[in-house]
N, C-alpha and C positions, 0 to 999 in steps of 0.2 A: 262585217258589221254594218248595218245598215245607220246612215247618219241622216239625220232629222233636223232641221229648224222647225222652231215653236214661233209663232208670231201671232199678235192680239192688237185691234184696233186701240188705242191709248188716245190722252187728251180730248176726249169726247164730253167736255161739257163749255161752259161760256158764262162770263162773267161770277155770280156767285153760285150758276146752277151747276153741279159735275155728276157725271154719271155712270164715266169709269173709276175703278179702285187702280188707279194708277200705280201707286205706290207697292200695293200688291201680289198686283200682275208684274210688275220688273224683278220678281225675285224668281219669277218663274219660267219667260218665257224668252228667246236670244234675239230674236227681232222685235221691233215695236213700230206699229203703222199709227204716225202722230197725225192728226184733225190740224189743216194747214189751215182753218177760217172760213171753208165756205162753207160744209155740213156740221161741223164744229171747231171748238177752238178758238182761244182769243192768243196775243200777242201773248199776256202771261204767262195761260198755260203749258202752250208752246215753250215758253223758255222754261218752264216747271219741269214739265217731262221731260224736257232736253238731256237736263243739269241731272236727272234722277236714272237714265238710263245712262248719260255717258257715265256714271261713279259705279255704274254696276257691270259695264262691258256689255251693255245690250246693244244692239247695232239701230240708228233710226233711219227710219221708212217714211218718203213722203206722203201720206193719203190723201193722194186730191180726189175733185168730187166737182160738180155740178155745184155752182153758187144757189145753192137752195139751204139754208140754214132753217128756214122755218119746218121744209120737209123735213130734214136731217139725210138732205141727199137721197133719199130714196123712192124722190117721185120722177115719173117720165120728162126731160125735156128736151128740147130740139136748141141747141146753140149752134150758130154757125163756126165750119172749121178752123176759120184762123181766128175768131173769137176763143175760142175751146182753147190751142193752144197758147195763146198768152196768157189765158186764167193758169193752165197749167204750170206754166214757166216762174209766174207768180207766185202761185202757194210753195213752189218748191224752194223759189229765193226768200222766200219768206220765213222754211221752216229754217234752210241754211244758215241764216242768219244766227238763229237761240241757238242751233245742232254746235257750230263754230266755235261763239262765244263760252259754250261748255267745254269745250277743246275736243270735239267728234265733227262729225261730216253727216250730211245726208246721204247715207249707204243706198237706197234703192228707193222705188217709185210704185205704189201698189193704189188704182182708181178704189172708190168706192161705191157701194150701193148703185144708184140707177147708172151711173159713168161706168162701174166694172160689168155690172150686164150686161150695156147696151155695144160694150166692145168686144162683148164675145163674139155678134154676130156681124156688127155694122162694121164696115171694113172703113168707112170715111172716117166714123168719130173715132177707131183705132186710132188710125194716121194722125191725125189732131194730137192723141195722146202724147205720141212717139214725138210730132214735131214741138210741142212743147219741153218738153226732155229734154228734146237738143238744146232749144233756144235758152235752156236755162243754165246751158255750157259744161256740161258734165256728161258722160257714156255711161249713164247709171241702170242698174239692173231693173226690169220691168217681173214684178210679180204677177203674175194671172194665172186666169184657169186654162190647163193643157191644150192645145191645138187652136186656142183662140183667134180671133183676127187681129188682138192686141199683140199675140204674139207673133202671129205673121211679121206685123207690120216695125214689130223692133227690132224681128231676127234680122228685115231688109236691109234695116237703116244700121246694122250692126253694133245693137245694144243688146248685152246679155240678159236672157229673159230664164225667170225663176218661175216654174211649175207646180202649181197650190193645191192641194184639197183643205176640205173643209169637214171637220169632226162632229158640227153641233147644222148644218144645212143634208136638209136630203137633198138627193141627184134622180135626175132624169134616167129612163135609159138610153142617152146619149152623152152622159157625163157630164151635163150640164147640170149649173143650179134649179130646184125648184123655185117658181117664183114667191117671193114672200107671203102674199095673198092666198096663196094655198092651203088647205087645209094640208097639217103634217111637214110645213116644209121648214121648219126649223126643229133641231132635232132636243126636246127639255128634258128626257129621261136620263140624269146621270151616268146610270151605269150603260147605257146606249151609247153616250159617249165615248166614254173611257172604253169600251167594247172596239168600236169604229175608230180610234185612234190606232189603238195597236194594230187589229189588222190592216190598215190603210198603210202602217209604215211596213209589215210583216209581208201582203201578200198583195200589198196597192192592189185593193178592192174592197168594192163598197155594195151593197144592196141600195138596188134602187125604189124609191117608192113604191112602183108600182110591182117589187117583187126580183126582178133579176139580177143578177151580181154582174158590174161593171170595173172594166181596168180606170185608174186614177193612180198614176205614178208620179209621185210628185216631192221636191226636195223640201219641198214648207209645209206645214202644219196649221192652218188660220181655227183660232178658238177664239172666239167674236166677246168682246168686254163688255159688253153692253146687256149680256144677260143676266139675272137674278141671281148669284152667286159665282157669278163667274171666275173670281181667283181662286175659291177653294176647287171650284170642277178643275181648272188650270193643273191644282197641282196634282190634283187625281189624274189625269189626263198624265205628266210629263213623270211620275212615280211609277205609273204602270208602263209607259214606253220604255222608261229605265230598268225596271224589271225584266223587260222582255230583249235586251239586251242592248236599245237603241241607244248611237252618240247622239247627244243634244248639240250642235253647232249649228250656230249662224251660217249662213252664203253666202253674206257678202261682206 
């Protein structure tokens, strides 16, 4: 039986503005990548989602990200490396903090937006990642995309790394993400989704944009919260994996 984690970016909004259905999305998905403050997220919400996953057995996921909160993280920036890793170290004692006081932990460590691209290929800003990890005193599992430089760089430092695809992003024919600017590279057709879910976990493969069918084997499932109906596509999404015979569990 092929086992599956479901995981959704959570906590994505700030002060009175919110833009994930938080609430929602924890009824459906076993991981949650929480907004530690720098692309989103405040102190409260962080303790919101915390307390709302730990009561439901979800596992929390640090999302750090490039201190760009006006961007929403997903514009290009150049930080230097041991800048990078104390930001890192930060959001993650940060999110520990609310994770705790719900009586959960920070289970694993997944970049965002322009921080999870630019580690696919940059091997420095990788390290950066990885050395904040450490610095924040825990061996915590690093989510990314398969054969990344993110995950080079945690299998070194001997931190167990978790292997993602993505249900609602098209792929390159090198397995990589399409960049967001592109036209097609987010994938809005429902039943395209829930299509590319199941086979992703059935025969880890995907159709590439530009036509070819690519390997992506991967123990996660990333369905991004941030899209126009995103809890209900969720549970269409984790109904048909179930259908098709898959465990829904957590990895870490």
């Amino acid at each position: 039986m092929t086992v599956l984690d479901l995981n959704a970016d959570l906590g994505e909004g700030f002060g009175r503005w919110r833009l994930t259905d938080d609430e929602a999305l924890l009824s459906v998905v076993t991981s949650a990548n929480v907004a530690c403050g720098f692309h989103a997220g405040d102190p409260s919400t962080m303790r919101r989602v915390c307390e709302l996953a730990a009561a439901r057995g979800v596992r929390i996921g640090a999302q750090v990200s490039y201190r760009d909160l006006a961007g929403f993280g997903r514009r290009a920036m150049d930080v230097p490396e041991d800048e990078l890793a104390d930001e890192i170290a930060y959001q993650i004692g940060a999110l520990r903090v609310f994770a705790r006081s719900a009586g959960a932990d920070v289970a694993y460590v997944k970049p965002h937006g322009a921080l999870y691209n630019r580690t696919v290929h940059d091997a420095a800003q990788a390290a950066a990642v990885v050395t904040g990890v450490l610095l924040a005193g825990a061996a915590l599992p690093v989510l990314g995309l398969p054969g990344s430089r993110l995950h080079e760089a945690a299998d070194k430092a001997g931190l167990p790394v978790v292997a993602e695809a993505f249900a609602d992003r098209a792929y390159t024919s090198a397995a990589t993400l399409v960049p967001r600017g592109t036209e097609g590279a987010v994938v809005t057709d429902p039943e395209a989704v829930v299509a590319r879910s199941v086979r992703l976990s059935r025969d880890a493969t995907v159709t590439a944009l530009t036509g070819e069918d690519v390997t992506v084997r991967a123990r996660s499932l990333c369905l991004h919260g941030d899209t126009p109906g995103a809890a209900a596509l969720a549970r269409r999404v984790r109904d048909a994996l179930e259908a098709a015979g898959v465990r829904l569990e957590a990895f870490a």
